[in-house]
N, CA and C atoms as an extended XYZ file, in Angstrom:
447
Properties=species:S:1:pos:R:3:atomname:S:1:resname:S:1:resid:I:1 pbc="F F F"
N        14.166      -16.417        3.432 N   UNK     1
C        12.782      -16.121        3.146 CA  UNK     1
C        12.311      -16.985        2.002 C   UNK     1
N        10.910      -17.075        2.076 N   UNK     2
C        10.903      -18.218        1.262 CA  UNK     2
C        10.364      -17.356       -0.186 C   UNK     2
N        10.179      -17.589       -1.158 N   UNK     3
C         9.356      -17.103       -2.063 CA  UNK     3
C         8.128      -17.462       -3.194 C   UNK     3
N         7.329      -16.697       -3.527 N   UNK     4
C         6.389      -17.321       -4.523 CA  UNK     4
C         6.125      -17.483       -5.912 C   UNK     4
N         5.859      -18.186       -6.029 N   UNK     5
C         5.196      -18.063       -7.583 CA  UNK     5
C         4.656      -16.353       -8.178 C   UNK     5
N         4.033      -16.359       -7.165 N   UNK     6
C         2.561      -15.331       -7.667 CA  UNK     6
C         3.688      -14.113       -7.415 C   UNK     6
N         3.757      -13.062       -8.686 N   UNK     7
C         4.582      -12.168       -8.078 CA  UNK     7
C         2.794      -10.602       -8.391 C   UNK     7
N         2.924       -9.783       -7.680 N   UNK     8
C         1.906       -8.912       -8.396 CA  UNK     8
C         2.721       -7.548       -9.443 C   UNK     8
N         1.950       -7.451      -10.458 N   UNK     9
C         2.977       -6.467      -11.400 CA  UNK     9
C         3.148       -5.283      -10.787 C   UNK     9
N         4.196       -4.991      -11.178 N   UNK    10
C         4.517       -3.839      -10.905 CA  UNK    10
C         3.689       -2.628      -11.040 C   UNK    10
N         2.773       -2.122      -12.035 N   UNK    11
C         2.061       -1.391      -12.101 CA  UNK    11
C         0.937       -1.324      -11.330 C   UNK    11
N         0.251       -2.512      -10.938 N   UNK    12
C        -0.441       -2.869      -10.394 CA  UNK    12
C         0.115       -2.368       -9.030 C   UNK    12
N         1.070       -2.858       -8.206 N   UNK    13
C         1.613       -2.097       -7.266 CA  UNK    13
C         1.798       -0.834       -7.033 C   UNK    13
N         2.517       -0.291       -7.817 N   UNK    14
C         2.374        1.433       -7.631 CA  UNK    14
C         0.921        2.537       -8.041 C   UNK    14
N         0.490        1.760       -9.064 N   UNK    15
C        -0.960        2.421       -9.276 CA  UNK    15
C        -1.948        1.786       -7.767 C   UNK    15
N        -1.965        1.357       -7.149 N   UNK    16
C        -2.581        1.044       -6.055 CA  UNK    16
C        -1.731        1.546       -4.930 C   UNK    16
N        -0.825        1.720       -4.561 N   UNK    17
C        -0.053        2.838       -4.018 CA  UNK    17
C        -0.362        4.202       -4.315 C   UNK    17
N        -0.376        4.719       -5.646 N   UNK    18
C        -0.790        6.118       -5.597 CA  UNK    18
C        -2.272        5.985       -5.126 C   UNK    18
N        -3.584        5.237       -6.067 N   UNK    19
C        -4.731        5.509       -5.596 CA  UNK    19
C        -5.090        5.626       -4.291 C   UNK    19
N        -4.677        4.445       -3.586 N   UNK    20
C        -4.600        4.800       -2.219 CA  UNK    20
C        -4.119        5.186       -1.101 C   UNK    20
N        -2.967        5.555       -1.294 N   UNK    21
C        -2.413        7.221       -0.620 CA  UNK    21
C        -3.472        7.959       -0.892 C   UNK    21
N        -3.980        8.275       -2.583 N   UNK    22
C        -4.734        9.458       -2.563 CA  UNK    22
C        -5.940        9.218       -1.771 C   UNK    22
N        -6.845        8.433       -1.736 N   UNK    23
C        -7.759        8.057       -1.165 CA  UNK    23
C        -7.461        8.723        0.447 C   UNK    23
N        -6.292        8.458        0.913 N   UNK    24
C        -6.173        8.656        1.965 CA  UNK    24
C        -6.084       10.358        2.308 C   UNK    24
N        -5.228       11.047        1.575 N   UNK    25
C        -4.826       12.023        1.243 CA  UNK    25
C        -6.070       12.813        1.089 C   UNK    25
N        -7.290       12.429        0.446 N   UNK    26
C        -8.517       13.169        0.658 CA  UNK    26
C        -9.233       13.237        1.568 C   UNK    26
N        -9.061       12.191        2.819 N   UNK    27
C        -9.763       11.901        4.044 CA  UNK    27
C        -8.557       13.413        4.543 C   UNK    27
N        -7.217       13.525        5.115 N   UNK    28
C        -6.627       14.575        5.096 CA  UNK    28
C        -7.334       16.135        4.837 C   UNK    28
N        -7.404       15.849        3.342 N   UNK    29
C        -8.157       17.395        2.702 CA  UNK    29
C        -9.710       17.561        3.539 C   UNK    29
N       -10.965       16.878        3.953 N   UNK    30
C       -11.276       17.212        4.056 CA  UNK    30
C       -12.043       17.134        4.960 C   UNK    30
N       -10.817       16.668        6.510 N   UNK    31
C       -10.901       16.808        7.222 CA  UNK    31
C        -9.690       18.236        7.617 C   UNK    31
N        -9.492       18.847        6.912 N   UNK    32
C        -8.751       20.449        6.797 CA  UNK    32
C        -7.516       20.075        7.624 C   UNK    32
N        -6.351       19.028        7.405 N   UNK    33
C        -4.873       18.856        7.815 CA  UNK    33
C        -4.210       19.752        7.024 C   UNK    33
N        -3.338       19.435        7.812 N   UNK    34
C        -2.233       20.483        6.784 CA  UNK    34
C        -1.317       19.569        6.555 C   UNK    34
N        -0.633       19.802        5.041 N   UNK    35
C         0.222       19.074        4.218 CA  UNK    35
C         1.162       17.744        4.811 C   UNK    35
N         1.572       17.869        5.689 N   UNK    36
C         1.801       16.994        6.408 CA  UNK    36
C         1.324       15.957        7.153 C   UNK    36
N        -0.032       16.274        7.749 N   UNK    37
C        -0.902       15.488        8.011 CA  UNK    37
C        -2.147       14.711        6.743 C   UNK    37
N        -1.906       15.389        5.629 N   UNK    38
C        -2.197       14.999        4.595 CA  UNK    38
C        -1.153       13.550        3.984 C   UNK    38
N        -0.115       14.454        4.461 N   UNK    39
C         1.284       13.110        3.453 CA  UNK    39
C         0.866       12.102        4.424 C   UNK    39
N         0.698       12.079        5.783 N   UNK    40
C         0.903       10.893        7.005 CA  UNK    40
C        -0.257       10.435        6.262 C   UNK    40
N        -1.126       10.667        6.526 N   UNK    41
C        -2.513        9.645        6.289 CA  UNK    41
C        -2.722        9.061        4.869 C   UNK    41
N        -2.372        9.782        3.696 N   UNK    42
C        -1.931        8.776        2.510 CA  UNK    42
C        -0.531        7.929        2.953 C   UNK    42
N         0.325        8.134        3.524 N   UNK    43
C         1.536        7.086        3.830 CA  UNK    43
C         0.929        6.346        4.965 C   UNK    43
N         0.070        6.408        5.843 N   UNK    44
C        -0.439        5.180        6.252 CA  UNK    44
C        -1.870        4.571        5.395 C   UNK    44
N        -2.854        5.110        5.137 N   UNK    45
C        -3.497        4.321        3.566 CA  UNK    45
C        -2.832        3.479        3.002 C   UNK    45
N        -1.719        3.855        2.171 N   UNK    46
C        -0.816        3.361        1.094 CA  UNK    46
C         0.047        2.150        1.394 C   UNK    46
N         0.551        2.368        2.633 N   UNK    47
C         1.441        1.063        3.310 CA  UNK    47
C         1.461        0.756        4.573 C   UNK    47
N         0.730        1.376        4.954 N   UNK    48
C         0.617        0.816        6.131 CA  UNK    48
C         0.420       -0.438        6.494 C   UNK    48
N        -0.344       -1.413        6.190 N   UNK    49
C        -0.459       -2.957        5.837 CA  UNK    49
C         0.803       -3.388        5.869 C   UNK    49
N         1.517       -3.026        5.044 N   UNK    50
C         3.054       -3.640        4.426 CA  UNK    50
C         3.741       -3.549        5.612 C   UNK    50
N         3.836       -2.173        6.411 N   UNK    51
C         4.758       -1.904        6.987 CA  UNK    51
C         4.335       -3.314        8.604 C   UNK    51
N         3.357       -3.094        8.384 N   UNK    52
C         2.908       -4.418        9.983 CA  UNK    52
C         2.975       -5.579        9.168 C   UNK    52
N         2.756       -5.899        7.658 N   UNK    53
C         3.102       -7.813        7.848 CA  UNK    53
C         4.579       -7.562        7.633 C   UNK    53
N         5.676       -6.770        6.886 N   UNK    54
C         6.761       -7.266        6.690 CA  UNK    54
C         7.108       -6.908        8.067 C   UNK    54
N         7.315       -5.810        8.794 N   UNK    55
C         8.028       -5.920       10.364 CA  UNK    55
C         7.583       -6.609       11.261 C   UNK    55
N         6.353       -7.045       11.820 N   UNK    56
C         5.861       -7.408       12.523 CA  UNK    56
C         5.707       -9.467       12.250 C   UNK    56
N         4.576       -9.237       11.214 N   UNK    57
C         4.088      -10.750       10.868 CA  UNK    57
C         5.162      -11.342       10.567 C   UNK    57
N         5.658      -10.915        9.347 N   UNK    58
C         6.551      -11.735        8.517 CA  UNK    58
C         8.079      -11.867        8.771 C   UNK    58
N         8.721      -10.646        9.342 N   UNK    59
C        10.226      -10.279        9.658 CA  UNK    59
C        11.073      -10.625        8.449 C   UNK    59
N        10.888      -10.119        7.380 N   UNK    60
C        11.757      -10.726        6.571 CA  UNK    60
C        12.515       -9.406        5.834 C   UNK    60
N        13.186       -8.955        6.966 N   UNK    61
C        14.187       -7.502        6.455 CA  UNK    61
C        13.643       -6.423        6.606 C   UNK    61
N        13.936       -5.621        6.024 N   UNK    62
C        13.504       -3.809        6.168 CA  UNK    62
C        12.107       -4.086        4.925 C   UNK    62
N        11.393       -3.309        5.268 N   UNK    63
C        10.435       -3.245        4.435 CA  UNK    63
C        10.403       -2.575        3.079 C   UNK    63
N         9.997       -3.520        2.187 N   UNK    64
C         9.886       -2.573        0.857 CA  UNK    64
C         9.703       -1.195        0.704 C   UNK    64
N         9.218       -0.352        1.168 N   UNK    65
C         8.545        0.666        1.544 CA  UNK    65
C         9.967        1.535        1.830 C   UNK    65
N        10.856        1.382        2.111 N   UNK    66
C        12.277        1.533        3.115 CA  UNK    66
C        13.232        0.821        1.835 C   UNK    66
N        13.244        0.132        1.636 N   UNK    67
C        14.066       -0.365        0.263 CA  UNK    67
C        13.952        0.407       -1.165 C   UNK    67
N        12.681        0.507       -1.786 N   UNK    68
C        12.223        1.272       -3.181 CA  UNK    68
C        11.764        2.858       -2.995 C   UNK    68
N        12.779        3.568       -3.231 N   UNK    69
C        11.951        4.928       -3.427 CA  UNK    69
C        10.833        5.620       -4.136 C   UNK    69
N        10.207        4.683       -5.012 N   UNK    70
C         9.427        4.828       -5.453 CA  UNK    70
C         7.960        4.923       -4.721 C   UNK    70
N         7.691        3.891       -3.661 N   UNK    71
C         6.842        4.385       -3.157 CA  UNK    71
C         6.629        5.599       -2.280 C   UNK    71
N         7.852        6.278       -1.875 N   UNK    72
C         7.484        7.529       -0.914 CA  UNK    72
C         6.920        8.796       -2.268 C   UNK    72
N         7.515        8.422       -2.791 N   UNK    73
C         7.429        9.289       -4.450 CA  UNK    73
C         5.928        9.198       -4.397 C   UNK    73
N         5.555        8.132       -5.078 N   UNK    74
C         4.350        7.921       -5.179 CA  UNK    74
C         3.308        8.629       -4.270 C   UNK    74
N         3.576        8.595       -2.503 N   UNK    75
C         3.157        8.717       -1.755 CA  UNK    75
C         2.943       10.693       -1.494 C   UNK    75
N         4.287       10.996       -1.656 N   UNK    76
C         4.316       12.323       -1.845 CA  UNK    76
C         3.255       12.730       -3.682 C   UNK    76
N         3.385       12.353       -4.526 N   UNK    77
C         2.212       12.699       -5.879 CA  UNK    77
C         1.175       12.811       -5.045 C   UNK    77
N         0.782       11.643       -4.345 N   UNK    78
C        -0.553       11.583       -4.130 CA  UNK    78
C        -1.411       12.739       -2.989 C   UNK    78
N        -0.208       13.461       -2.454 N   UNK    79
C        -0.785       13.931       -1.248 CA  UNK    79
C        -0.528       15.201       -2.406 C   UNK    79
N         0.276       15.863       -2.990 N   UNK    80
C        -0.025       16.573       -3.907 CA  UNK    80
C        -0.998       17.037       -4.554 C   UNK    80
N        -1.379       15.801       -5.366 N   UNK    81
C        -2.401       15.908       -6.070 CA  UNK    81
C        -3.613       16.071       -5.087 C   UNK    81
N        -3.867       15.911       -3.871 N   UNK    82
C        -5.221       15.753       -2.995 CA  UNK    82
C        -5.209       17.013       -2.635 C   UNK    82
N        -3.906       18.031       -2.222 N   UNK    83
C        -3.666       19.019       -1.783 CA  UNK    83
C        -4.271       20.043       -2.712 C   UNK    83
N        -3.603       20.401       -3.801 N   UNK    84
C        -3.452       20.759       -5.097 CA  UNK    84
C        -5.384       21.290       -5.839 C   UNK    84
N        -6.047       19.938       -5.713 N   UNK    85
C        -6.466       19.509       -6.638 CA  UNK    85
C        -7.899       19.343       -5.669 C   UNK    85
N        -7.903       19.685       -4.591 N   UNK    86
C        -8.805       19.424       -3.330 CA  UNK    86
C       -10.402       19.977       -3.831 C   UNK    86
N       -10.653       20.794       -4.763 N   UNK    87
C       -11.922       21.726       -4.960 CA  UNK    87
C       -12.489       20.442       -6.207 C   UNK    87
N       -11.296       19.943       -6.972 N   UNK    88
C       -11.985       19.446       -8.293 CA  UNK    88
C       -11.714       17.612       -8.334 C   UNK    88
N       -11.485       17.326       -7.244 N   UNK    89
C       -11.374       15.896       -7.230 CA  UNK    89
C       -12.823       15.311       -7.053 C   UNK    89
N       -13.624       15.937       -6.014 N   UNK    90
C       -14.409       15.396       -5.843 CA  UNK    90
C       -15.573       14.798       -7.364 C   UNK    90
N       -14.916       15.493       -8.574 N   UNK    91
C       -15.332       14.751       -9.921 CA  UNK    91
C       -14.468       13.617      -10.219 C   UNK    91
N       -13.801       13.379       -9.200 N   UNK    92
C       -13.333       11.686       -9.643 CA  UNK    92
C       -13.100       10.414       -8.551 C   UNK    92
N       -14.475       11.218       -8.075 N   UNK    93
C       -14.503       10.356       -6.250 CA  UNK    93
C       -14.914        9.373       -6.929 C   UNK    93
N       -15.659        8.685       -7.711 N   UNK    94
C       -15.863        7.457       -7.905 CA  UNK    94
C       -14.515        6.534       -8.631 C   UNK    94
N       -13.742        7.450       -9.837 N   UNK    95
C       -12.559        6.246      -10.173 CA  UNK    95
C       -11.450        6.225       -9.065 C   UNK    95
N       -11.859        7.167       -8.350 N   UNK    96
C       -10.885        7.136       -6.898 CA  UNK    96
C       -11.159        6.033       -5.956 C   UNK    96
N       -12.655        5.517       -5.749 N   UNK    97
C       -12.723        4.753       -5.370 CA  UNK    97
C       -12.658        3.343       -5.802 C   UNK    97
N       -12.966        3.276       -6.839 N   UNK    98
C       -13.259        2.006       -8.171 CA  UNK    98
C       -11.280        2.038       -7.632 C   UNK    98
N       -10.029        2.406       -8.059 N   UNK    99
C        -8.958        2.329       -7.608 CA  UNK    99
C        -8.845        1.878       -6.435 C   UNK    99
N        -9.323        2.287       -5.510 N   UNK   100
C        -8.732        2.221       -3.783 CA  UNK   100
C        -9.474        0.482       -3.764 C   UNK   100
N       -10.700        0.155       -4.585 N   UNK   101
C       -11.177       -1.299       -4.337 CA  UNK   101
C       -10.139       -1.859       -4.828 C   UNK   101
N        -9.820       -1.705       -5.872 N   UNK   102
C        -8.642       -2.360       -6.867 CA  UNK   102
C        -7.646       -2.926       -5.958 C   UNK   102
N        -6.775       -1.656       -5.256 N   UNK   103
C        -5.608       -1.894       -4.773 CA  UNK   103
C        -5.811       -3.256       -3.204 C   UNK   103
N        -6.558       -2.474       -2.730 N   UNK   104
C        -7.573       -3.352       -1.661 CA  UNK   104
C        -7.695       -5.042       -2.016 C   UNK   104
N        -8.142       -5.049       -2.742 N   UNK   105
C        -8.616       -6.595       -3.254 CA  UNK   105
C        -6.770       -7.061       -3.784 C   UNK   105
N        -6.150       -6.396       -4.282 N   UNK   106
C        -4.559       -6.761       -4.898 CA  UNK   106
C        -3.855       -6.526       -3.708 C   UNK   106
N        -3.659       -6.120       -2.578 N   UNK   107
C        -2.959       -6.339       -1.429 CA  UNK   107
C        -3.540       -7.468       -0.406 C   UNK   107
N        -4.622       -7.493       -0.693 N   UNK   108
C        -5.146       -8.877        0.160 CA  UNK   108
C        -4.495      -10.486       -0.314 C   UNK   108
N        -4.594       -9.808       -1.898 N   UNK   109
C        -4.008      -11.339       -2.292 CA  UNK   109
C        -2.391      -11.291       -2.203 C   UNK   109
N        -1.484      -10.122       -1.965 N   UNK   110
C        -0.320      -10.331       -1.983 CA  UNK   110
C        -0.074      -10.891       -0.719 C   UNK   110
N        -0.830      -10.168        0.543 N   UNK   111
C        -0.608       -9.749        1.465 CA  UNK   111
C        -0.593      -11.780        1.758 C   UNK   111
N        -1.872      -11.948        1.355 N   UNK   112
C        -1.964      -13.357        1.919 CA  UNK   112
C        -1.067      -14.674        1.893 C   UNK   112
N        -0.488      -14.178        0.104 N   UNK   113
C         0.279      -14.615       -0.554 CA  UNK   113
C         1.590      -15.471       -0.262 C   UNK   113
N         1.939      -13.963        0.307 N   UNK   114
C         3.308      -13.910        0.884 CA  UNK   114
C         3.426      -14.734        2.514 C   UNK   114
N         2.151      -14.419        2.790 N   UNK   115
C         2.558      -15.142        4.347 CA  UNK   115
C         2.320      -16.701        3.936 C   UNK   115
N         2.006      -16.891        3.166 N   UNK   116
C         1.273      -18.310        3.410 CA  UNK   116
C         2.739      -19.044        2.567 C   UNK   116
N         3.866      -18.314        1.988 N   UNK   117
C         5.143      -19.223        1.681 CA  UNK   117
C         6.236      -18.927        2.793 C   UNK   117
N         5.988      -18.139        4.162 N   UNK   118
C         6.575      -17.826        5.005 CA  UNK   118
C         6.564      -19.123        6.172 C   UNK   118
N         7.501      -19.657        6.436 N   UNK   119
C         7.427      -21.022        7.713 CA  UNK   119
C         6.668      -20.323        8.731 C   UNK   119
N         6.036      -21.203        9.525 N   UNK   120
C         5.517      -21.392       10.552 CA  UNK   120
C         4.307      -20.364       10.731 C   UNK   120
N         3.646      -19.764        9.438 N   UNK   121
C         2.191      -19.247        9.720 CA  UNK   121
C         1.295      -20.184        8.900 C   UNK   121
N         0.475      -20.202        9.782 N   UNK   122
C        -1.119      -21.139        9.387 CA  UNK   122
C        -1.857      -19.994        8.266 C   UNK   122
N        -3.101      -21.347        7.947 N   UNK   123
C        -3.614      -20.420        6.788 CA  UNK   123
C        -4.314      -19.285        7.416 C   UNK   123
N        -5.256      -19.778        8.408 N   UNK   124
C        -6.009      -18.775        9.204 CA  UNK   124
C        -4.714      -17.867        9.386 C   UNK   124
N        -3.577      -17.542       10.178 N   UNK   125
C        -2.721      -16.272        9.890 CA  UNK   125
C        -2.351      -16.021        9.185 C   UNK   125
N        -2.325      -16.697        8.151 N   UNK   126
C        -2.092      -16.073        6.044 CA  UNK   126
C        -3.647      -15.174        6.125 C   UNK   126
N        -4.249      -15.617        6.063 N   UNK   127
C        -5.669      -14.504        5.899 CA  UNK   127
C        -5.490      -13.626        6.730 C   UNK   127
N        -5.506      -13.552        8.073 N   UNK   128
C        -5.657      -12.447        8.861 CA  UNK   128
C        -4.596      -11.342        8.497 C   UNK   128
N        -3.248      -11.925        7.565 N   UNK   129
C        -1.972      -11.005        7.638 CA  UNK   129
C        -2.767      -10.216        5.914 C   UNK   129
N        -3.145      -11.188        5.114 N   UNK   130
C        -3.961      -10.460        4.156 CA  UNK   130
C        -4.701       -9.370        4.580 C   UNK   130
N        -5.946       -9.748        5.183 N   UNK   131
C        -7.100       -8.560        5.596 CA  UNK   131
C        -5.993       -7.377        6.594 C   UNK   131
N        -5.303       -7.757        7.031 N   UNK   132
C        -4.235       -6.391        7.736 CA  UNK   132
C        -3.597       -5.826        6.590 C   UNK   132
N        -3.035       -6.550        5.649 N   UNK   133
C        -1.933       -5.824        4.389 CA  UNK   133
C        -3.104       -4.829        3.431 C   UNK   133
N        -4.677       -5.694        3.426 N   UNK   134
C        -5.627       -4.804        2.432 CA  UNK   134
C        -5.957       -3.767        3.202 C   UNK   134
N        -6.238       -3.848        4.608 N   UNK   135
C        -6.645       -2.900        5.288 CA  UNK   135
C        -6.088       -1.466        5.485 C   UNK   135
N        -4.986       -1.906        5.718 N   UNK   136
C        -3.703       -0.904        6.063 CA  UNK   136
C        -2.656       -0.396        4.764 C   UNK   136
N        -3.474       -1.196        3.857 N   UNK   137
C        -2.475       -0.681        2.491 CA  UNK   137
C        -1.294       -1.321        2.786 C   UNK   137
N        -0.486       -1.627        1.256 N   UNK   138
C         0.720       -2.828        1.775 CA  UNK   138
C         0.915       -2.613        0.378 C   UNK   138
N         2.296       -1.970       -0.080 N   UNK   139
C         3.047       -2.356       -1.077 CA  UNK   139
C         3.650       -3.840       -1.019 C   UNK   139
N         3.480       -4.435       -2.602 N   UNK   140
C         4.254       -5.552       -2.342 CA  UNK   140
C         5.592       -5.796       -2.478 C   UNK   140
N         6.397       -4.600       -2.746 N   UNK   141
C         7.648       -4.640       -2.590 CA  UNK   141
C         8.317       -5.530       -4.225 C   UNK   141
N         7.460       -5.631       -5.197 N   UNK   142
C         7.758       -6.852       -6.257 CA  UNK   142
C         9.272       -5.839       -7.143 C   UNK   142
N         8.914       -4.711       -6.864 N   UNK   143
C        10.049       -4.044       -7.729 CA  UNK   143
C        11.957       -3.608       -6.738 C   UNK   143
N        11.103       -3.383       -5.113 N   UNK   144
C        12.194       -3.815       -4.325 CA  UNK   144
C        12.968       -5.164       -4.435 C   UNK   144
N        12.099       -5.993       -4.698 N   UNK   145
C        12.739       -7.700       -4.493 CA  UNK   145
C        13.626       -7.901       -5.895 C   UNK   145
N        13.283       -7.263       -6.790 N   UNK   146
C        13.873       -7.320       -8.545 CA  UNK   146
C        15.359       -7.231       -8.329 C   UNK   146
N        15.083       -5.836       -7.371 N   UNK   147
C        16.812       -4.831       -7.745 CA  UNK   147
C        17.457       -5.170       -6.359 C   UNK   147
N        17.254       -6.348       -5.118 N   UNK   148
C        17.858       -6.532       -3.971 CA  UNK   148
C        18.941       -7.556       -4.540 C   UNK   148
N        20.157       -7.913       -3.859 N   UNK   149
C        21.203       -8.408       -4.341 CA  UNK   149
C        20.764      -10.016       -3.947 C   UNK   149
């Protein structure tokens, strides 16, 4: 696999992981799921992106997501907190969203990132694997890749 320069921080990664799980996790609440269908829809928010460019686009191993426990963690807080917290969030629907842009705009550039030091994808499929990784949420795996041998 090839690798990049551009790594995205770590915080930056998991705080855009939680926001948008939660983001997702409130579409859940209030469309009245139950806890489980709450966790699914923040765990597809949150990584879903990731999980289609690293298996699909990119093939470059098991997916971060599957490597770092941190993001299911994350993923489980967030459906928590949406669960939990469902009557009094809606006073922080805006830094909820101001977050979910955040993470959005920082998975597009990983997302793009990464494909575009991967052989044999064009730029036009470096973008399209971006707008899928922002779309679908996409950990970048920067803290999986640290601690892999």
């Amino acid at each position: 696999m090839a690798t990049s320069d551009f790594v995205l921080p770590a915080a930056i990664d998991f705080s855009a992981t939680f926001f948008v799980g939660l983001s997702g996790a409130l579409v859940g609440v209030r469309r009245g799921y139950d806890i489980v269908g709450i966790f699914f829809l923040a765990f597809l928010a949150a990584v879903g992106g990731a999980l289609l460019r690293d298996g699909i686009f990119i093939q470059d191993g098991v997916p971060a997501i599957l490597r770092h426990p941190l993001y299911l963690i994350l993923i489980g807080a967030a459906t928590v907190v949406g669960a939990l917290f469902r009557n009094n969030l809606h006073r922080f629907g805006r830094l909820v969203s101001i977050m979910d842009a955040v993470g959005l705009a920082a998975y597009a550039v990983w997302g793009a990132t990464k494909a575009m030091v991967t052989p044999d994808i064009s730029p036009p499929g470096a973008i399209l694997i971006g707008v899928i990784n922002a779309i679908g949420g996409g950990c970048s795996g920067t803290s999986a890749r640290r601690r892999s041998p």
